[in-house]
MIDOSE-1310 file (N, C-alpha, C; in nm, 2 decimals, decimal comma, always signed):
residues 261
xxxx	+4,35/+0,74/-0,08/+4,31/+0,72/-0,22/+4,18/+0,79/-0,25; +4,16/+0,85/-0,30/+4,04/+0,91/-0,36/+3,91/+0,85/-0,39; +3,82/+0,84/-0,36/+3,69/+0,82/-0,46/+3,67/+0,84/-0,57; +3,69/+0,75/-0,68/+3,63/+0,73/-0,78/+3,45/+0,83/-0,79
xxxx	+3,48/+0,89/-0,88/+3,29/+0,96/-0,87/+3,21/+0,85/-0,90; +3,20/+0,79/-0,97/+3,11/+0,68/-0,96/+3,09/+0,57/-0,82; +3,20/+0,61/-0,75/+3,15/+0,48/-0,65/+3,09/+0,59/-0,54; +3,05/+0,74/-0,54/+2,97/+0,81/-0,43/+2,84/+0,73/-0,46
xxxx	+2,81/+0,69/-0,60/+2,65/+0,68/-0,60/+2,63/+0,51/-0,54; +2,72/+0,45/-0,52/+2,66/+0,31/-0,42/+2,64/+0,31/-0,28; +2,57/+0,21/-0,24/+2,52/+0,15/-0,14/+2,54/+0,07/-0,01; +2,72/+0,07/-0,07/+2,73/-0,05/+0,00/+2,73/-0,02/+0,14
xxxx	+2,73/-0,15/+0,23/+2,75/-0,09/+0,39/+2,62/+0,00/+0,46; +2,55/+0,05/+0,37/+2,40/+0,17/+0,40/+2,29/+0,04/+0,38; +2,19/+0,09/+0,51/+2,07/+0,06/+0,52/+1,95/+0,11/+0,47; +1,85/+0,08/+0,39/+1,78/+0,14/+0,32/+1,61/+0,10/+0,37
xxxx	+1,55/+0,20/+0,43/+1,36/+0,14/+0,43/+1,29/+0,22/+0,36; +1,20/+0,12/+0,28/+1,11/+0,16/+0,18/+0,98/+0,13/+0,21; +0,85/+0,27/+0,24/+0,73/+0,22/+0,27/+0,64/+0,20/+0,15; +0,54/+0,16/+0,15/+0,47/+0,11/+0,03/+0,56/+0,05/-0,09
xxxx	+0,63/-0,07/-0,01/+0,70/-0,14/-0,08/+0,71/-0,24/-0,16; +0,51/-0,31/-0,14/+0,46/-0,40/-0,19/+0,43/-0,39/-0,36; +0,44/-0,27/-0,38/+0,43/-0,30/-0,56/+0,45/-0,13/-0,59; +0,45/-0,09/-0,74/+0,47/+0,04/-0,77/+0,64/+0,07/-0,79
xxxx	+0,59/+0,18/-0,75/+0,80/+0,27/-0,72/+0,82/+0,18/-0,60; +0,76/+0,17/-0,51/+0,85/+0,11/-0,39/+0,90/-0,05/-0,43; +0,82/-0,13/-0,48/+0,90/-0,26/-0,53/+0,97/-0,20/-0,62; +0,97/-0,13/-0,71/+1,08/-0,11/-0,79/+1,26/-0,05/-0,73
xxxx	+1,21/+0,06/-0,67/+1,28/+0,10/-0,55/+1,37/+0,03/-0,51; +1,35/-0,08/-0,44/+1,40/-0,21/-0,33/+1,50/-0,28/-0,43; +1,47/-0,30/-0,56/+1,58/-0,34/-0,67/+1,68/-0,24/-0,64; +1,66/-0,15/-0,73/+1,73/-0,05/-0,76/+1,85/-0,03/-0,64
xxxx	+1,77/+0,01/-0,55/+1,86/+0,00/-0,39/+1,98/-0,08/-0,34; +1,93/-0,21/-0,38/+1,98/-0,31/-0,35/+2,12/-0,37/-0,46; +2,08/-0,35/-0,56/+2,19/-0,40/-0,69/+2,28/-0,26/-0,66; +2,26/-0,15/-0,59/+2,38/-0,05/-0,54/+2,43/-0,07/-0,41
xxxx	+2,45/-0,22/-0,36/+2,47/-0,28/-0,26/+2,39/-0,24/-0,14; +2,27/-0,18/-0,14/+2,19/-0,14/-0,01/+2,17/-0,26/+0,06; +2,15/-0,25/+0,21/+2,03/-0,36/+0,29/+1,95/-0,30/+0,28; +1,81/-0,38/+0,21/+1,65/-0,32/+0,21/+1,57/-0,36/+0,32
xxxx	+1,48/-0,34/+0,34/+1,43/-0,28/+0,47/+1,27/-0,26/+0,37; +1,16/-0,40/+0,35/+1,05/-0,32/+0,28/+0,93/-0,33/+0,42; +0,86/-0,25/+0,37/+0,71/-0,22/+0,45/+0,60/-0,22/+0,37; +0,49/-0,30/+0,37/+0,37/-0,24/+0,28/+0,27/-0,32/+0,40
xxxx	+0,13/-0,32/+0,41/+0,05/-0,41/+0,47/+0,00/-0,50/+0,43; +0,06/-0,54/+0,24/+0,02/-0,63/+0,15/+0,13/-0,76/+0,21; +0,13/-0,81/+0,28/+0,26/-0,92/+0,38/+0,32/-1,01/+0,26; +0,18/-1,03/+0,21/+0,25/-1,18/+0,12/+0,31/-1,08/-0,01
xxxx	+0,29/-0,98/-0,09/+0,35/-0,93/-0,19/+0,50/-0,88/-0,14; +0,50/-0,84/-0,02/+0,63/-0,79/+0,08/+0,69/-0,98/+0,08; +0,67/-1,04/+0,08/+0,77/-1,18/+0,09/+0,79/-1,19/-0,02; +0,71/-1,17/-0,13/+0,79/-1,25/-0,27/+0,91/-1,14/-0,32
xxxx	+0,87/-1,02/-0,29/+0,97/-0,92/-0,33/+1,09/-1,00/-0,28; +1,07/-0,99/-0,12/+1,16/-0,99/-0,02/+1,26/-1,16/-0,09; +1,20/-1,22/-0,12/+1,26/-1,35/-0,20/+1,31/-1,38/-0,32; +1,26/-1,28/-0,41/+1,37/-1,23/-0,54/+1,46/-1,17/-0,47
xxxx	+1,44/-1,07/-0,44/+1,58/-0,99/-0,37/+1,69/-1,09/-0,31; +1,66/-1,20/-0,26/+1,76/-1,25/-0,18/+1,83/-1,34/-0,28; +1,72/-1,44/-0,37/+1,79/-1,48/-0,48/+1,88/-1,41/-0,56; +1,88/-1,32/-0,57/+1,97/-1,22/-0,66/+2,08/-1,14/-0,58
xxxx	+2,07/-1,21/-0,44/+2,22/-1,22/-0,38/+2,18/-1,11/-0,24; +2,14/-1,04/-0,28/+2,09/-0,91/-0,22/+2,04/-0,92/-0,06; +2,10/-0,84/+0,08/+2,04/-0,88/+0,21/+1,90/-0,79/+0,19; +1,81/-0,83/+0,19/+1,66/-0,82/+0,20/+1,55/-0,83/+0,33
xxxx	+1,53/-0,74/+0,41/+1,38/-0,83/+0,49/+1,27/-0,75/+0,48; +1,16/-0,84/+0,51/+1,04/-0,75/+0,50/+0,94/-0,76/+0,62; +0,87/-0,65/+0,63/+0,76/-0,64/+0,79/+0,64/-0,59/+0,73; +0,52/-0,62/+0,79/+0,42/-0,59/+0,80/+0,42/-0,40/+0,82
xxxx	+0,35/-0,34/+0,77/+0,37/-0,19/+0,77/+0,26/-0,11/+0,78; +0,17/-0,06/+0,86/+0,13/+0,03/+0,84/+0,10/+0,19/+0,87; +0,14/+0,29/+0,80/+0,20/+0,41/+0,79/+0,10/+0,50/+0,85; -0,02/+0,45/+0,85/-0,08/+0,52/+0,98/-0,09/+0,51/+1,12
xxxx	+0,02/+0,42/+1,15/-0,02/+0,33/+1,31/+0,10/+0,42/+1,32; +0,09/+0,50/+1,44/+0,24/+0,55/+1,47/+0,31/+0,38/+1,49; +0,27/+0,31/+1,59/+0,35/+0,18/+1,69/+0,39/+0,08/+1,53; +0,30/+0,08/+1,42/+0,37/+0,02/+1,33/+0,49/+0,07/+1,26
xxxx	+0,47/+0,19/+1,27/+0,60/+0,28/+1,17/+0,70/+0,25/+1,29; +0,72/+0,27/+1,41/+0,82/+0,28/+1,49/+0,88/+0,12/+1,47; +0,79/+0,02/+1,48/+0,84/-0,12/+1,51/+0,92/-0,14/+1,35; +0,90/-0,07/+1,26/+0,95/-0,10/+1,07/+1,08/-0,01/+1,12
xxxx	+1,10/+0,11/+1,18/+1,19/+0,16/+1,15/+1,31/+0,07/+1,25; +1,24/+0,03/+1,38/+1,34/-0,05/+1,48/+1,39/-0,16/+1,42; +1,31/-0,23/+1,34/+1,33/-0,34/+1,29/+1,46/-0,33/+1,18; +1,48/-0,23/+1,11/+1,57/-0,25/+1,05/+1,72/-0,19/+1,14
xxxx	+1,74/-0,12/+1,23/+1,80/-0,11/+1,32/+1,85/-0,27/+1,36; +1,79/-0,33/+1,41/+1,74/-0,43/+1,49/+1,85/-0,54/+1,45; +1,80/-0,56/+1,31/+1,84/-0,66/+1,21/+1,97/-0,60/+1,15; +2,01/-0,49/+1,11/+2,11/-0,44/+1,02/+2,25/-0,34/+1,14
xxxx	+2,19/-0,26/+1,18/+2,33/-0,21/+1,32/+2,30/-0,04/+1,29; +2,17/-0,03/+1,16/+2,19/+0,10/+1,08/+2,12/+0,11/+1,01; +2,06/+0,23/+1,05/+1,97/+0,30/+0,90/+1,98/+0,39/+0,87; +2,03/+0,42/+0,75/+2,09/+0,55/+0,65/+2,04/+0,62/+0,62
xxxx	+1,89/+0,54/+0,50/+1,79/+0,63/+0,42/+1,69/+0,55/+0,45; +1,57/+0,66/+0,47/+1,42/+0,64/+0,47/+1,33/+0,70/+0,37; +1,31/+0,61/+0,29/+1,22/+0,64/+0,18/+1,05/+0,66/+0,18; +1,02/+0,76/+0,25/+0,89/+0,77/+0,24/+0,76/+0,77/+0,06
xxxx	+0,79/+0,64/+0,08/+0,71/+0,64/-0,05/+0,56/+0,57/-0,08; +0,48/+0,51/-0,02/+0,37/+0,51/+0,04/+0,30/+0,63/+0,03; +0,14/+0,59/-0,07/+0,12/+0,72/-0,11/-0,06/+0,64/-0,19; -0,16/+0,68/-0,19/-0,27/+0,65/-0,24/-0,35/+0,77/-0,33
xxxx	-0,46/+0,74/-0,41/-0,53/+0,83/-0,49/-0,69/+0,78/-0,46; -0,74/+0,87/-0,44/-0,87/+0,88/-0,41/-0,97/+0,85/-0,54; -0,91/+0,85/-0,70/-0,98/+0,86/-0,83/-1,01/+0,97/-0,84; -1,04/+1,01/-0,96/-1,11/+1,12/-1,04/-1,21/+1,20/-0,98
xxxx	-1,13/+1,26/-0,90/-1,26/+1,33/-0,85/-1,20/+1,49/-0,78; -1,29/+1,58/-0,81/-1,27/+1,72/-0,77/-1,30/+1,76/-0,65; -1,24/+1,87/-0,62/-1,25/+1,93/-0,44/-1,44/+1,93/-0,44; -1,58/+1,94/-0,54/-1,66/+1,95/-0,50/-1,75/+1,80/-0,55
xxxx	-1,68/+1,69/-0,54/-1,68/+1,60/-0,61/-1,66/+1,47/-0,46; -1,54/+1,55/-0,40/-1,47/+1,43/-0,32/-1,55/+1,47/-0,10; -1,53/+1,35/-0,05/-1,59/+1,34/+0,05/-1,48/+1,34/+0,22; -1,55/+1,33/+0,31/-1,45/+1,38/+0,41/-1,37/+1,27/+0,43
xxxx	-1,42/+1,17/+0,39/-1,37/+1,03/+0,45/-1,22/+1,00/+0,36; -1,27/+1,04/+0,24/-1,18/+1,04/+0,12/-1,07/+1,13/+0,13; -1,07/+1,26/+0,22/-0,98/+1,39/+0,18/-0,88/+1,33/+0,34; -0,97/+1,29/+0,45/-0,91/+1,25/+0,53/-0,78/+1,12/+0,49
xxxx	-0,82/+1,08/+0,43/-0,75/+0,91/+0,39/-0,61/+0,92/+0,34; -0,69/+1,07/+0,20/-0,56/+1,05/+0,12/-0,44/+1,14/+0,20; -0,51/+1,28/+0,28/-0,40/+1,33/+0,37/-0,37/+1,25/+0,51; -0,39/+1,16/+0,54/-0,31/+1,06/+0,64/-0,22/+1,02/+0,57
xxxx	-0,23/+0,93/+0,44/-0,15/+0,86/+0,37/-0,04/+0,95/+0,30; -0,10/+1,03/+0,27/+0,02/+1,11/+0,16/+0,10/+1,19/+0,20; +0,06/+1,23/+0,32/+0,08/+1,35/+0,39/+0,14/+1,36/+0,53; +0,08/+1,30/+0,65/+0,07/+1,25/+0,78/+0,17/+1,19/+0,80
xxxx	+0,16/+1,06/+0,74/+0,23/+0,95/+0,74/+0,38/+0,98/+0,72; +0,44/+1,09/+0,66/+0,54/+1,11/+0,56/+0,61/+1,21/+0,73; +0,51/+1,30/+0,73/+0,57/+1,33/+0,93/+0,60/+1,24/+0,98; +0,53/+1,16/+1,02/+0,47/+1,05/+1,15/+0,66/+0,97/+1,12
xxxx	+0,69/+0,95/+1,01/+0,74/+0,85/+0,98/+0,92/+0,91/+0,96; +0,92/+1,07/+0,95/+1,04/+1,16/+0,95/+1,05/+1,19/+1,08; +0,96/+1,17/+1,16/+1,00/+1,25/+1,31/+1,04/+1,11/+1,41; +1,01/+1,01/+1,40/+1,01/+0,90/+1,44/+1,14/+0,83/+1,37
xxxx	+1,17/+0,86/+1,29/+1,33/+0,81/+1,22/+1,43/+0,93/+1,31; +1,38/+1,10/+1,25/+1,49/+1,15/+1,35/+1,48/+1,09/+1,49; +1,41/+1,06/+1,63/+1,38/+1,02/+1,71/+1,56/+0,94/+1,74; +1,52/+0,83/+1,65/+1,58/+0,75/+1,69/+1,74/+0,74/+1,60
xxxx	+1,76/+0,83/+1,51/+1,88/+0,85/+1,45/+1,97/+0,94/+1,59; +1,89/+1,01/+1,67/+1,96/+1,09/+1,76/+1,96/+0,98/+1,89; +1,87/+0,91/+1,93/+1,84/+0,84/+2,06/+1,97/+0,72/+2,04; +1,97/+0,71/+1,93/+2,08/+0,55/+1,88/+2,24/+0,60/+1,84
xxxx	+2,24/+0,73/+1,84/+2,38/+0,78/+1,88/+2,43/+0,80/+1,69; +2,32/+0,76/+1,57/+2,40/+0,73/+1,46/+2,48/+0,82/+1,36; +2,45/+0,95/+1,45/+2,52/+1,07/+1,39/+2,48/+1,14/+1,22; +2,42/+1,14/+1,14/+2,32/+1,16/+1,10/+2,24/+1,05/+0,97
xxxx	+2,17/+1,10/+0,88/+2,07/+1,03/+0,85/+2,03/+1,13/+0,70; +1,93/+1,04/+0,63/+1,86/+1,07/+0,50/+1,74/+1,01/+0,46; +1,67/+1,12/+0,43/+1,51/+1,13/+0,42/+1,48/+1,12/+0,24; +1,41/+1,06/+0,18/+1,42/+1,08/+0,01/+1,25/+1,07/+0,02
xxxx	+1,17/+1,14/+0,02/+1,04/+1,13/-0,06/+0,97/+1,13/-0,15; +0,90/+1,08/-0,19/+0,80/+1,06/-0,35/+0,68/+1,19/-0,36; +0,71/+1,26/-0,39/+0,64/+1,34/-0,42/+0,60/+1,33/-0,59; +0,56/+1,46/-0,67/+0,49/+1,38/-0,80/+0,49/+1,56/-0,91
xxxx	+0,45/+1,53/-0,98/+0,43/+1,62/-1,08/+0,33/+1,73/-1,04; +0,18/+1,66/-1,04/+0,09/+1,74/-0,91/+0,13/+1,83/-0,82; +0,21/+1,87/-0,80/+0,31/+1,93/-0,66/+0,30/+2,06/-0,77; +0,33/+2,09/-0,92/+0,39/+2,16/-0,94/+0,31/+2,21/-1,09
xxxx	+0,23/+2,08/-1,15/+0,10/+2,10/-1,26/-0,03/+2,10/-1,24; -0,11/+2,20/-1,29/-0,24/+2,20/-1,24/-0,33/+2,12/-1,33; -0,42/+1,97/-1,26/-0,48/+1,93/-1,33/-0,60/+1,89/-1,30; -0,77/+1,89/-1,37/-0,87/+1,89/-1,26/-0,91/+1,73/-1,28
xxxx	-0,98/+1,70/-1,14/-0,97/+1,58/-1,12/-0,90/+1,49/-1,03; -0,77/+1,56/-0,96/-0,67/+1,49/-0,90/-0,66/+1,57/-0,74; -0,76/+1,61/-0,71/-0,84/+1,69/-0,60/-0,86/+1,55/-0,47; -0,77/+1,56/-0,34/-0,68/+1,62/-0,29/-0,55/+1,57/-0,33
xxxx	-0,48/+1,51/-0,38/-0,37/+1,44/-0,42/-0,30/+1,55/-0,49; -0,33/+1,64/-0,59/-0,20/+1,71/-0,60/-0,21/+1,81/-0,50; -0,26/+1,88/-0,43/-0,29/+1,93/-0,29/-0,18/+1,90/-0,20; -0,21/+1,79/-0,19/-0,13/+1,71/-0,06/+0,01/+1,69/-0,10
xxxx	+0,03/+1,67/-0,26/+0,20/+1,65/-0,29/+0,26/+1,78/-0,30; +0,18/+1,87/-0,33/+0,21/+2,03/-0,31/+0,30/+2,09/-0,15; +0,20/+1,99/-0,08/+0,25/+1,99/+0,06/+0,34/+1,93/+0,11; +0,38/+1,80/+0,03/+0,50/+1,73/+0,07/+0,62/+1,84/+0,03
xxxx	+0,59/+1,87/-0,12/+0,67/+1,95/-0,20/+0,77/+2,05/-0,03; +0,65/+2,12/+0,01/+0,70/+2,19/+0,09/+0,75/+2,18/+0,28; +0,70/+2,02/+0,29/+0,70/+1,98/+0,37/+0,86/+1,97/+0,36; +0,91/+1,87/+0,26/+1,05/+1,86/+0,27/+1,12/+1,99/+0,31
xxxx	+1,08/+2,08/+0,24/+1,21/+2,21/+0,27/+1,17/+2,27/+0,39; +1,06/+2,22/+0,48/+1,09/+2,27/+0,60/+1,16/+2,16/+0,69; +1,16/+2,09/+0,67/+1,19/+1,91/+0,73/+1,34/+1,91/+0,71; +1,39/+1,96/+0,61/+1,53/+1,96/+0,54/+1,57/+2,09/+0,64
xxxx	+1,52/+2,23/+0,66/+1,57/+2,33/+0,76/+1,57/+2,28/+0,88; +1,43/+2,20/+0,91/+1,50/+2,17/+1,07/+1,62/+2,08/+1,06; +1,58/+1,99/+0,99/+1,67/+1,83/+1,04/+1,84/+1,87/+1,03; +1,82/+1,94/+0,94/+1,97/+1,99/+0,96/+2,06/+1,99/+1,09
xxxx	+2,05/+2,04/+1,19/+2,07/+1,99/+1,32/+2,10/+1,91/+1,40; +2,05/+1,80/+1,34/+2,09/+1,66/+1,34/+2,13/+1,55/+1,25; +2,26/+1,61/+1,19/+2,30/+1,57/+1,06/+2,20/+1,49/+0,94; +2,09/+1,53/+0,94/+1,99/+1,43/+0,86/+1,97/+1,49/+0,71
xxxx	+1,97/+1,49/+0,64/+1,95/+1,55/+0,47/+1,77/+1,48/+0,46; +1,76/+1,61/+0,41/+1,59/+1,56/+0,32/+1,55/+1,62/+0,18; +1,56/+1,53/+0,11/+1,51/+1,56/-0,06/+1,39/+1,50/-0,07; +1,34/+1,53/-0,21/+1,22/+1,44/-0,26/+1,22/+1,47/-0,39
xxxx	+1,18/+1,33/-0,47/+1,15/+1,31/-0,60/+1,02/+1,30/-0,61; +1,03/+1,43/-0,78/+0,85/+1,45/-0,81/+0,83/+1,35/-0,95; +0,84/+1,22/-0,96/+0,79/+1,21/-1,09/+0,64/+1,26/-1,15; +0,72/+1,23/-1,28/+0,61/+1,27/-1,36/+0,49/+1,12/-1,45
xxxx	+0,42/+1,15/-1,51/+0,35/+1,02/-1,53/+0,40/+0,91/-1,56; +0,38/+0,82/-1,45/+0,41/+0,66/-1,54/+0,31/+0,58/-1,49; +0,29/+0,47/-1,55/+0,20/+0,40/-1,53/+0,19/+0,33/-1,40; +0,12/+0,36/-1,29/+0,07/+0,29/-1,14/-0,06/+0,24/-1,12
xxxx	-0,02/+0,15/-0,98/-0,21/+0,24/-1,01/-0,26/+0,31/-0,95; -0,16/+0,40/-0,89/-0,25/+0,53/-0,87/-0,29/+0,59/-1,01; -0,21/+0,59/-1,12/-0,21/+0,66/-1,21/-0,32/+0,63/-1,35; -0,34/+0,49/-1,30/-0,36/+0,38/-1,41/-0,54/+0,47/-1,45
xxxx	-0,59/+0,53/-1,36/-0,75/+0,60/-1,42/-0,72/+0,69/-1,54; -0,60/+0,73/-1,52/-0,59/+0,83/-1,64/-0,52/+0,80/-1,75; -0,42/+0,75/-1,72/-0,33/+0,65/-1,82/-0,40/+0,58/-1,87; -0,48/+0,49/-1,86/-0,55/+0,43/-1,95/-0,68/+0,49/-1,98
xxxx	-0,68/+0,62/-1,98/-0,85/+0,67/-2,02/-0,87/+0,71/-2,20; -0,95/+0,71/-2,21/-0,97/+0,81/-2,36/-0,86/+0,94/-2,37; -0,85/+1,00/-2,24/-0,77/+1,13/-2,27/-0,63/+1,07/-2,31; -0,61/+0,95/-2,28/-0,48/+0,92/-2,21/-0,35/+0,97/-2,38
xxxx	-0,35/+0,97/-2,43/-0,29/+0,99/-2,62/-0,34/+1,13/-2,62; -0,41/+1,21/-2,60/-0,39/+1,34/-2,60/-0,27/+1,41/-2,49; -0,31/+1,36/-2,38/-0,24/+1,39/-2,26/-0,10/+1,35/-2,29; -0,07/+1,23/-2,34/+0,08/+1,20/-2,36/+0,17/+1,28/-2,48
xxxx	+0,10/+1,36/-2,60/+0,17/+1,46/-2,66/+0,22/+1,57/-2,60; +0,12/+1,60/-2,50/+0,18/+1,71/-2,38/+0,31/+1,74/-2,34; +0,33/+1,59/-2,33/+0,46/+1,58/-2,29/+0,61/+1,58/-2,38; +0,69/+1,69/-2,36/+0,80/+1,69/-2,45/+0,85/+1,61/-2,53
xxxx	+0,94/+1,48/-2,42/+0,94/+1,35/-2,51/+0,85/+1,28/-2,57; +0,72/+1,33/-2,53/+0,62/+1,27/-2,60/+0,62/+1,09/-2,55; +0,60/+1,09/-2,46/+0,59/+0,97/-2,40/+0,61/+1,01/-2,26; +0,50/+0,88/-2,18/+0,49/+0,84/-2,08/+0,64/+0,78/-2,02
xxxx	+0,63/+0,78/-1,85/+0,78/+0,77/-1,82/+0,76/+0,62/-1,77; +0,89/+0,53/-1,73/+0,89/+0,45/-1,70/+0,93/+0,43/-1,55; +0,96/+0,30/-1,48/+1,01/+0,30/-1,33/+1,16/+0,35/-1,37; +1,23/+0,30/-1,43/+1,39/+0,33/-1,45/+1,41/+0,40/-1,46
xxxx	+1,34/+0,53/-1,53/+1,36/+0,65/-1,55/+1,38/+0,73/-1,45; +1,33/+0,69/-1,31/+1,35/+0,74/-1,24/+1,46/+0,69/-1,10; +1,59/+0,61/-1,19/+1,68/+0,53/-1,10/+1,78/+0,64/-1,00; +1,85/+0,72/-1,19/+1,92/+0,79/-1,11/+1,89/+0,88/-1,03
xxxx	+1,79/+0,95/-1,03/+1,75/+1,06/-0,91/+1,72/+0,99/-0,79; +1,71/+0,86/-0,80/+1,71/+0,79/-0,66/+1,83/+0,78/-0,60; +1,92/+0,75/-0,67/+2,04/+0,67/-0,67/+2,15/+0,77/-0,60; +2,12/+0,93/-0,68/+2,18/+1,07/-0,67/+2,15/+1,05/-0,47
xxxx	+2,01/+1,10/-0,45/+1,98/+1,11/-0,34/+2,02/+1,05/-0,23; +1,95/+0,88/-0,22/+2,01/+0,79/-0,15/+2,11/+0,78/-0,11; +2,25/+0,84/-0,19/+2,37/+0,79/-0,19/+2,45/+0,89/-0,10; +2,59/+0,94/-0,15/+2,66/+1,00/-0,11/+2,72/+1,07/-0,20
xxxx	+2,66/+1,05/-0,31/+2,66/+1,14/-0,41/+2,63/+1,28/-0,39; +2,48/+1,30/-0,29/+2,40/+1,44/-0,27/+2,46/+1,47/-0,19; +2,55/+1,47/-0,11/+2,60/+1,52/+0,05/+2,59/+1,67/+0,06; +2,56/+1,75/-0,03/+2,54/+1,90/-0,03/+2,45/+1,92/-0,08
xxxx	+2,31/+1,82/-0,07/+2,22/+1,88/-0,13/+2,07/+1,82/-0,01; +2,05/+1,94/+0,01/+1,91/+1,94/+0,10/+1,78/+2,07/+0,09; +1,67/+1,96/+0,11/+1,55/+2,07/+0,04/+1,51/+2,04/-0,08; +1,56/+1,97/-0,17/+1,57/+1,97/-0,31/+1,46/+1,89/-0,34
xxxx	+1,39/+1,90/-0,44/+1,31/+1,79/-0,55/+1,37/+1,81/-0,63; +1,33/+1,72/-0,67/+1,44/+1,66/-0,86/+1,31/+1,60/-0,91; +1,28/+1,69/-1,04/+1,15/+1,64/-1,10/+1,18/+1,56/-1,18; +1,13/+1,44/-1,20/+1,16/+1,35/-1,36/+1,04/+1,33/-1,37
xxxx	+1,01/+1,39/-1,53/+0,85/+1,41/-1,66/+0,91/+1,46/-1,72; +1,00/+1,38/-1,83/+1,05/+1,39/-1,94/+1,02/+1,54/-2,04; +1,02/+1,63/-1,91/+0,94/+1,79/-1,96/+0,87/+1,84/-1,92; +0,76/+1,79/-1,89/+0,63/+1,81/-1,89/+0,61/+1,95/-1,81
xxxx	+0,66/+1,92/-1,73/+0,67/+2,03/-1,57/+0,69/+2,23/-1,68; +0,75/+2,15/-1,81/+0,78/+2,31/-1,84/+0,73/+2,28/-2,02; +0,59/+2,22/-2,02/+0,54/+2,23/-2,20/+0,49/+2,36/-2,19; +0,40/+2,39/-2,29/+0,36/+2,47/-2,28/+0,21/+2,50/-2,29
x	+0,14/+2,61/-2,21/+0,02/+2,62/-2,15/-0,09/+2,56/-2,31
């Protein structure tokens, strides 16, 4: 019997980890995932915001656990990714989404401590955390695997201020399409989603600044985006929907990526 197209984009039976899972896209994420029948798998180093997630999720039927995480410790990223192995029999997708902003500040503005920080987190971590999943997609026999990253708008608009952060998602941008050429090899797919502005708090300096109503005519729709807005390109990726698609970003900014200068 055939597949229904709508039932490629669920979850069910697939394991799912999400880093920076404690609030943002990644708590949003962990919904989304889950109401498509995923097992979630969260990580953040915020413990107690990772339990309450982890406890709506379960109320609302959903298999849920959560671990302590952090995305610069190689030994903690390995023990998040074993862990859901551990507990579930399988891990499908790894959502590298874990991601910080230094604030308003330019390449001659910002300091080493700062440039270092934000490229461990944005950047490093997003290796550390892809090479250590293939590792063990090949060591565990699971025949292959899928990588989805959060990448951003930055990757692809120039704006001053956001010095090293859109830098570094510039780099993810291109990180995946090398990541996606090797992993190939080992049945593994790697995409990434660039949204475009919505309210975080990485984002929240500028979103709520004076500029913030000029900045938002910018944008085509003329509005700021929301978490939902960016379900289905999760949902696309995650799933078994993409099965022929690797390398790819999928921008959602309601335009923005193409207004005009």
């Amino acid at each position: 019997m055939a597949t229904a197209p709508l039932d490629r984009f669920r979850l069910d039976g697939k394991t799912v980890a999400i880093t920076g899972a404690s609030s943002g896209f990644g708590h949003h994420f962990a919904g989304v995932l889950a109401s498509a029948g995923a097992r979630v798998v969260l990580g953040a180093r915020r413990v107690d915001k990772i339990a309450a997630r982890v406890a709506e999720l379960r109320g609302a039927g959903a298999q849920a656990l959560g671990t302590a995480l952090d995305v610069l410790d190689a030994a903690s990223l390995a023990r998040f990714l074993d862990t859901a192995w551990d507990e579930f029999g399988s891990l499908d997708v790894l959502v590298n989404n874990a991601g910080i902003e230094p604030g308003p500040k330019t390449y001659a503005m910002i300091d080493e401590a700062d440039w270092d920080s934000v490229l461990d987190t944005n950047l490093k971590s997003v290796w550390l955390g892809s090479k250590l999943y293939t590792e063990r997609v090949v060591a565990r026999g699971q025949g292959g695997g899928n990588i989805v990253n959060i990448a951003s708008i930055t990757a692809f608009r120039t704006i001053k201020g956001q010095f090293p952060y859109a830098v570094l998602k510039a780099a993810l941008v291109k990180a995946t399409e090398v990541t996606a050429l090797e992993a190939a090899k080992f049945g593994i797919r790697v995409n990434a989603i660039a949204p475009g502005y919505i309210l975080t708090d990485v984002s929240r300096v500028l979103l709520e600044s004076p500029r913030s109503e000029a900045f938002e005519k910018r944008i085509p729709q003329r509005r700021y985006g929301r978490f939902d807005d960016l379900d289905g390109a999760l949902l696309l990726l995650a799933s078994d929907a993409s099965t022929w698609m690797t390398g790819s970003t999928i921008v959602v900014d309601g335009g923005h990526i193409c207004a005009e200068l």
